[in-house]
C-alpha positions as CSV (number, residue, x, y, z in Angstrom):
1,X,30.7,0.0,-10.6
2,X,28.0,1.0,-8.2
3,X,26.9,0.8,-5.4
4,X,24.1,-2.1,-4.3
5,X,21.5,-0.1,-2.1
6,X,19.6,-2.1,0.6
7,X,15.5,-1.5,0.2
8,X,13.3,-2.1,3.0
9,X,9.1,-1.8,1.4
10,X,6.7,-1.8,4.7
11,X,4.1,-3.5,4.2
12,X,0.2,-4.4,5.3
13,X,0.2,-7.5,7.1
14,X,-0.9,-10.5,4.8
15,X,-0.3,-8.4,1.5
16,X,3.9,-9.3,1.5
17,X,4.0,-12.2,-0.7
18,X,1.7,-9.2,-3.1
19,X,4.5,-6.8,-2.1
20,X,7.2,-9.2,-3.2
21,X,5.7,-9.8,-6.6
22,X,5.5,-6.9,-7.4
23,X,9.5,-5.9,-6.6
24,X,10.2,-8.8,-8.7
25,X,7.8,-8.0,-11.6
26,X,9.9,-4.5,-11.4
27,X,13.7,-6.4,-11.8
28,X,14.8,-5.8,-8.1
29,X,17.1,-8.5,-6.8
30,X,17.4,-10.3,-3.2
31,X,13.8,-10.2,-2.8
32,X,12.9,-11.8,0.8
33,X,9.5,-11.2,2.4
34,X,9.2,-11.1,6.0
35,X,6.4,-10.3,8.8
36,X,5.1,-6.7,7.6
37,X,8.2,-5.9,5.3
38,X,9.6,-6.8,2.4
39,X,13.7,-6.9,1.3
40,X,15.1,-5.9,-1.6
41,X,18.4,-4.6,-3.4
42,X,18.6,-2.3,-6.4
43,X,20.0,1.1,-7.5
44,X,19.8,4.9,-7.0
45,X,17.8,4.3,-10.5
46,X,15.0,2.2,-8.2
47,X,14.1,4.8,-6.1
48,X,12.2,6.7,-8.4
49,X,11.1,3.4,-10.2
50,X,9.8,2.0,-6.9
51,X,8.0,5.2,-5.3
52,X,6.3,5.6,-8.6
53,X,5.4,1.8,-9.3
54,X,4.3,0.1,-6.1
55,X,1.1,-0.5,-6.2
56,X,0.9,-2.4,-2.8
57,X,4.2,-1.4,-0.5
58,X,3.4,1.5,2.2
59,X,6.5,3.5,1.6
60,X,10.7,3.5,0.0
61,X,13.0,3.2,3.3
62,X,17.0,3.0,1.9
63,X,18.9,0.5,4.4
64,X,21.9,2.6,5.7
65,X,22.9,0.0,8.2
66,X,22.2,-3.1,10.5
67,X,23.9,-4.3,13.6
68,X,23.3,-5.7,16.7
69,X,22.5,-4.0,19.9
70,X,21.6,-5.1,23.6
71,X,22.1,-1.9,25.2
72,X,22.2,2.1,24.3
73,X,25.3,2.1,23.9
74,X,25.7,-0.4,21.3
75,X,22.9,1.5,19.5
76,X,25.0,4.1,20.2
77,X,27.8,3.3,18.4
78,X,26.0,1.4,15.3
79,X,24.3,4.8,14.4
80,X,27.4,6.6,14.9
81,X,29.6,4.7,12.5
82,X,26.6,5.0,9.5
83,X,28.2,7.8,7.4
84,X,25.5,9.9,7.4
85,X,27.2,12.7,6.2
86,X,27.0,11.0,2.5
87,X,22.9,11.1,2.5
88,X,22.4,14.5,5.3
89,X,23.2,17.7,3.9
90,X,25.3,20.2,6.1
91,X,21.2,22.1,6.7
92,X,19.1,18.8,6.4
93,X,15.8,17.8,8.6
94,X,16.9,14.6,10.1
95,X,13.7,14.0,12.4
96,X,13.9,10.2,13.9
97,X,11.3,7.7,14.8
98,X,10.8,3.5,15.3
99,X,10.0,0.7,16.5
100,X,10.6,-2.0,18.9
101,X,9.9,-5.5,18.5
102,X,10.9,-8.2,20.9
103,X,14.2,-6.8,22.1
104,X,16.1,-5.1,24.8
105,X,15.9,-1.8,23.8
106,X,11.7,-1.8,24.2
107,X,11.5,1.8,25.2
108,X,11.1,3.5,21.6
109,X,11.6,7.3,22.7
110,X,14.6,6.6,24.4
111,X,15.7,5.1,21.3
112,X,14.9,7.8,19.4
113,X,16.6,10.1,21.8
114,X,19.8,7.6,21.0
115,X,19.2,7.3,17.5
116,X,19.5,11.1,17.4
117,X,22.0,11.9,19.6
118,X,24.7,10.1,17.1
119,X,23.5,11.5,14.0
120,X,24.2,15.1,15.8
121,X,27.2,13.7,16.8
122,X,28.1,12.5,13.3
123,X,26.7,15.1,11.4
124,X,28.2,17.9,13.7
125,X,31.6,16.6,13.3
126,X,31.6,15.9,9.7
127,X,30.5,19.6,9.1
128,X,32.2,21.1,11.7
129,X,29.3,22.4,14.1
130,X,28.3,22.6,17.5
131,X,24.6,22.9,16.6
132,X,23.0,21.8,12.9
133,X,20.5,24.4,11.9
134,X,17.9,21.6,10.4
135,X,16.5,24.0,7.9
136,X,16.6,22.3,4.9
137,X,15.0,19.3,3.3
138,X,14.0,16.6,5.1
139,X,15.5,13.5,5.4
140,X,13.4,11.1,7.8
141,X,15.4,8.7,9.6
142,X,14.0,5.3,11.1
143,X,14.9,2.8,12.7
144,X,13.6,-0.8,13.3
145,X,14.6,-2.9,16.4
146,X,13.2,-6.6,15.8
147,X,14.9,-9.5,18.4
148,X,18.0,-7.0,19.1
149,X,18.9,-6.2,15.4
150,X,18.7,-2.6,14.5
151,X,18.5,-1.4,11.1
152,X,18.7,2.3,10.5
153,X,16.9,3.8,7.3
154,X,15.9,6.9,5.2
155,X,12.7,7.3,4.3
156,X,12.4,8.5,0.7
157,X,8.6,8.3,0.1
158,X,7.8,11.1,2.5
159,X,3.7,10.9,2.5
160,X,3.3,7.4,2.7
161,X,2.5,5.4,-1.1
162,X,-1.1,5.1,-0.3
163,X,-1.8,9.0,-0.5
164,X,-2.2,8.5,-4.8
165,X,-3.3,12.1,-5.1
166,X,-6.9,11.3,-6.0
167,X,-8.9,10.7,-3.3
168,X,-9.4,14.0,-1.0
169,X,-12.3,12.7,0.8
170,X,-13.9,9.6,1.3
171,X,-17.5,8.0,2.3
172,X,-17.4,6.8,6.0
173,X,-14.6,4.3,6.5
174,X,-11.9,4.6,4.2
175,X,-10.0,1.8,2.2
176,X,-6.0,2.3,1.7
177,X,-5.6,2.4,-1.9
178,X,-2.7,0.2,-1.1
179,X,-5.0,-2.2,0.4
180,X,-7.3,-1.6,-2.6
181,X,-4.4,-2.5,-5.0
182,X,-3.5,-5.7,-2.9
183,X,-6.9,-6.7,-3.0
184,X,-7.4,-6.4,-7.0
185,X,-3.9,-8.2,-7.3
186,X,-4.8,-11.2,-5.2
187,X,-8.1,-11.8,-7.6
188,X,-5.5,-11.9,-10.3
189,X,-7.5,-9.5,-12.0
190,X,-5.3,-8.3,-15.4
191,X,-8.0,-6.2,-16.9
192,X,-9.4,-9.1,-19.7
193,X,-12.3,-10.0,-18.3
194,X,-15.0,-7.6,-16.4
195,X,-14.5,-6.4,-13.3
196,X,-17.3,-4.8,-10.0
197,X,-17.6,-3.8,-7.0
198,X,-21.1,-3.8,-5.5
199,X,-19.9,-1.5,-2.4
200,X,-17.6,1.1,-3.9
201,X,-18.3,4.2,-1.4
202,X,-15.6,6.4,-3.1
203,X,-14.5,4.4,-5.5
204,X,-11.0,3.3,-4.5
205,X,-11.4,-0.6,-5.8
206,X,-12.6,0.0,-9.0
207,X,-10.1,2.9,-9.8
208,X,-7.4,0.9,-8.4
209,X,-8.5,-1.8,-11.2
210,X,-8.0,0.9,-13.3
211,X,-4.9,1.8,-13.0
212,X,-4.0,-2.0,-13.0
213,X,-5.4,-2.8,-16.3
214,X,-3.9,0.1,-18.0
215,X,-0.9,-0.8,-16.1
216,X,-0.5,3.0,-15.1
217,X,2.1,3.9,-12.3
218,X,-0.1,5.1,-9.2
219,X,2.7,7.7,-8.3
220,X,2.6,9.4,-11.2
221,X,0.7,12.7,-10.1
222,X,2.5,13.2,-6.6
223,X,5.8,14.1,-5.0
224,X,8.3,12.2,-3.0
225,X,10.4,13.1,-0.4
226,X,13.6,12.3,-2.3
227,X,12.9,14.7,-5.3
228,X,14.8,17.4,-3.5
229,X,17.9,15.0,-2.4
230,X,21.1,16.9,-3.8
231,X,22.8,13.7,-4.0
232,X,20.0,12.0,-6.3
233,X,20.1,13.3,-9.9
234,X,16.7,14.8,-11.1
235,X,17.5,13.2,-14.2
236,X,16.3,9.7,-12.9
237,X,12.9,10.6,-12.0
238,X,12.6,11.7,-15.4
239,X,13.9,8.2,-16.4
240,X,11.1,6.3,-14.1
241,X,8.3,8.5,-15.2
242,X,8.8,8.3,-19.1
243,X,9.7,4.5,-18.2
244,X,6.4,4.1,-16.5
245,X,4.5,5.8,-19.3
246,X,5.9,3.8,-22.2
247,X,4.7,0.9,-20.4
248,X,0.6,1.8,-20.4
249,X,-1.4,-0.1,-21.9
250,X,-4.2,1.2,-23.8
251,X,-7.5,-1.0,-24.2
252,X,-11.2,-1.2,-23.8
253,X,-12.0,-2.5,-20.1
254,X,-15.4,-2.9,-18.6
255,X,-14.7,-1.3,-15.1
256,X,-18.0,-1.1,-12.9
257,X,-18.8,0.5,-9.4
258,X,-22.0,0.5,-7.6
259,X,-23.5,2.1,-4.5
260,X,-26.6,2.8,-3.2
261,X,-25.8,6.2,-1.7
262,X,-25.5,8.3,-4.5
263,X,-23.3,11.1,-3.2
264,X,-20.7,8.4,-2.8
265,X,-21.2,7.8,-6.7
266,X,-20.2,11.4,-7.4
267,X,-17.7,11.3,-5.5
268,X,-16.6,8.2,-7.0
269,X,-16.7,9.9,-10.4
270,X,-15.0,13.0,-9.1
271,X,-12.0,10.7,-7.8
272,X,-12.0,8.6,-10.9
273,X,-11.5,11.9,-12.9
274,X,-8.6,13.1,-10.4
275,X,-7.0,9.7,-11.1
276,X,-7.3,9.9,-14.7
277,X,-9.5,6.9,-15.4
278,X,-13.1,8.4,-16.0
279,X,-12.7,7.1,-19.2
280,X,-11.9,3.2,-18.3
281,X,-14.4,2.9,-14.9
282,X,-18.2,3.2,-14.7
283,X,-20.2,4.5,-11.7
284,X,-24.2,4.5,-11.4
285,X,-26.1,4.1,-8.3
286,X,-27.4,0.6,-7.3
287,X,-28.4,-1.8,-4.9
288,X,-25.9,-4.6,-4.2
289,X,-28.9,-6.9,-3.3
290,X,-30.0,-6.8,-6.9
291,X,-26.5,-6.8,-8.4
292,X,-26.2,-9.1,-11.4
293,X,-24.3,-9.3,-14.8
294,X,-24.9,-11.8,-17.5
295,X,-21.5,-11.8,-19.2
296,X,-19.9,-15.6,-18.2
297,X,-17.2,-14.8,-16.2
298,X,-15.7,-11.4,-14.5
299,X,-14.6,-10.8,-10.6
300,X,-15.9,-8.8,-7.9
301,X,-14.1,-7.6,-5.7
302,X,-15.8,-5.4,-2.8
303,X,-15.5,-3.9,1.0
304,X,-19.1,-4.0,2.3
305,X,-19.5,-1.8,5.5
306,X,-18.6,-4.3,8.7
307,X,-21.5,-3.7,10.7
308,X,-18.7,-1.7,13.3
309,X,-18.3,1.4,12.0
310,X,-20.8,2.2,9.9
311,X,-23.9,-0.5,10.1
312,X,-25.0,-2.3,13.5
313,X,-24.0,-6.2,13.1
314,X,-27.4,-7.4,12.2
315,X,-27.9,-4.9,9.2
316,X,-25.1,-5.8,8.3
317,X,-25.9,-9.8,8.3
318,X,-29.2,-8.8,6.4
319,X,-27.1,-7.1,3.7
320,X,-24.5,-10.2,3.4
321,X,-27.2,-12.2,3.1
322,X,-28.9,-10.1,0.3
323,X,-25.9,-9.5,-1.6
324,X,-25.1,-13.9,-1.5
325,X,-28.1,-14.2,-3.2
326,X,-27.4,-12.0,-5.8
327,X,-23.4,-13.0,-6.2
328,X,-25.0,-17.1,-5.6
329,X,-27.0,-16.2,-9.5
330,X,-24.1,-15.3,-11.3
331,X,-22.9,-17.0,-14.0
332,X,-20.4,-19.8,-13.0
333,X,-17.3,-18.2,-14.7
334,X,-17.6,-15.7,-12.0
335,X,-15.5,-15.1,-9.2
336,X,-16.0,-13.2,-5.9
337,X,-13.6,-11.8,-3.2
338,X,-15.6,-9.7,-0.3
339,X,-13.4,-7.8,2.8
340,X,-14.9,-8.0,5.9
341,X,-14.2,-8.3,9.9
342,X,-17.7,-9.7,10.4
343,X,-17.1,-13.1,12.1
344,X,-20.4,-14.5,10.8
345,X,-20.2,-13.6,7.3
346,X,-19.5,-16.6,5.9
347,X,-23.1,-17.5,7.7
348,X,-25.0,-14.8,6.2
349,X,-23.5,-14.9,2.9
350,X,-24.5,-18.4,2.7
351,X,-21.7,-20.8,2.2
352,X,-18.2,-21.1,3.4
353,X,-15.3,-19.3,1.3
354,X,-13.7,-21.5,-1.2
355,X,-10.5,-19.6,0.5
356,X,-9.5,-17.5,2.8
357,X,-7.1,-14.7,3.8
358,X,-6.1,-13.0,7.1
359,X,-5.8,-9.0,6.2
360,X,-5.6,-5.9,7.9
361,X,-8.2,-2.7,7.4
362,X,-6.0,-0.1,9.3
363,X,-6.0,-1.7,12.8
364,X,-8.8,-3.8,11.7
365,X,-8.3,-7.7,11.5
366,X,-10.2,-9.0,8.5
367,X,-10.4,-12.0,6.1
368,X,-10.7,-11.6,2.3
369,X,-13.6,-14.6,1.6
370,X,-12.6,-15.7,-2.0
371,X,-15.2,-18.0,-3.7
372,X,-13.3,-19.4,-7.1
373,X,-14.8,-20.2,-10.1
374,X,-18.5,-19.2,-9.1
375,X,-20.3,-17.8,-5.9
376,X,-23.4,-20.3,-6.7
377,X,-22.4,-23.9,-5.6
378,X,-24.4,-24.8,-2.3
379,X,-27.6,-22.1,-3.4
């Protein structure tokens, strides 16, 4: 029979329950979200499925271990009886790093320093050396310390899940395509009904519907750091990729990004092409003040500039308060969900959010204003 792995999927802060969904939506089991991670358990078969599905997770850690531990010593000896030796080949990279949340052991580089003093003491003795050579592939460890419970990990991502392959540059400040995924996700979008966004600067929203509505795996056209694990056949990413290509869907979607700068609509194109999806999303340059559609329903979703970066606040007001007008005339079927860290957007745009939800641009703290059903009531 084998064996139950332990998952740990990092994630943004306020996108976990999206996170969880989508483990479940995949056939994991034990799914349990917590504050900026979420829990899972699955197979060797699910590392390949997950690295090359998640949409929304930041990377694949394998749980090798959890224990308790109040001083270095007990860290100490948690790492050391972890049988490393059945994941680190005799010449693997076994860097270390962590964090430290609330406990005893607050001073991360020494616990590094711990963490990788018993894997060399582990390692050495199973392979009968003094001094590993650390040549090979590598196999990052970490570690997360939360309240005085440590749980060791291997990261099998490598380059975290964001990095899609498609976007080598991007206008100004950049949106995660994680963050971009989570963001289409929470608008429930499916691909049925039409889809903008009014600020698409390189395009990552409306590629990220994209890939949603064909239902195309986002890690399809880049490499993880487990592909060249001995002890993980090749054969199953073969699996996971044919799996995640039987399961496209293949449709007519009306996919449209808009921005006023019209190098950032090139390069919008240019991404959409690396992505594969120049043939299911639209770009043109235009003015989100004069944005409109007439079809009777649809969603936009959009990350106008925050007026701290790249506009001074009060541009930035005058541009909220442009763009409510125009999303305040679209048909009632319409829905709109705007990023922003601007605490008086909700002012400018010109009525409260319907909802709200607390997010995270990088180290940004944001809310995602979601007016349901239309964007018009209270014109």
């Amino acid at each position: 029979m084998e064996k139950t792995l332990q998952f740990v999927i990092p994630a943004l802060m306020g996108v976990e329950s999206t996170v969880a969904w989508e483990l479940k939506r995949l056939g994991l089991s034990g799914v349990r979200a917590e504050n900026g991670r979420v829990l899972c358990q699955g197979s060797l078969a699910d590392i390949p499925r997950l690295n090359l599905n998640l949409r929304c997770g930041a990377r694949v850690l394998l749980s090798l271990g959890a224990f308790p531990a109040r001083s270095f010593e007990e860290l100490f000896q948690g790492v050391l009886s972890v049988p490393w030796e059945d994941y680190v080949p005799r010449e693997g990279r076994f860097p270390v790093k962590g964090y430290s949340i609330s406990s005893q052991l607050h001073s991360v580089p020494a616990c590094q320093s711990i963490v990788k003093k018993a894997l060399c003491r582990r390692l050495g003795q199973a392979y009968g050396l003094e001094t590993l050579p650390e040549t090979g592939s590598l196999y990052q460890v970490q570690f997360s310390i939360l309240k005085d419970a440590v749980t060791v990990m291997l990261d099998t991502s490598g380059d975290s899940l964001y990095k899609r392959g498609y976007r080598a540059q991007n206008m100004g400040a950049p949106l995660r395509e994680t963050l971009a995924a989570a963001l289409v996700s929470l608008s429930r979008y499916r691909g049925r009904d039409p889809f903008c966004d009014p600020f698409c600067g390189s395009g990552t929203i409306p590629i990220e519907a994209a890939l949603i509505a064909k239902n195309r795996a986002p890690g399809l056209n880049r490499s993880f750091a487990a592909q060249r694990w001995k002890w993980l056949p090749s054969g199953l990413w073969m699996d996971a990729a044919e799996e995640a290509q039987e399961g496209e869907f293949h449709g007519s979607y009306d996919i449209w990004g808009g921005d006023v700068d019209p190098a950032a609509v090139e390069l919008s194109r240019h991404n959409a092409r690396l992505a594969g999806v120049e043939d299911t999303v639209r770009f043109e340059a235009a003015d989100a003040a004069r944005f409109r559609r007439d079809a009777p329903r649809g969603r936009v979703v959009t990350n106008p500039p925050y007026g701290e970066r790249l506009l001074e606040k009060r541009e930035a007001e005058e541009l909220y308060r442009r763009f409510g007008r125009a999303a305040r005339a679209l048909p009632p079927g319409w829905e709109v969900d705007v990023l922003s860290s601007h605490t008086e957007f909700e002012r400018a745009f010109g009525r409260p959010a319907d909802k709200k939800r607390k997010l995270y641009n990088g180290m940004i703290k944001c809310d995602l204003f979601m007016y349901g059903g239309s964007a018009r009531a209270g014109a």
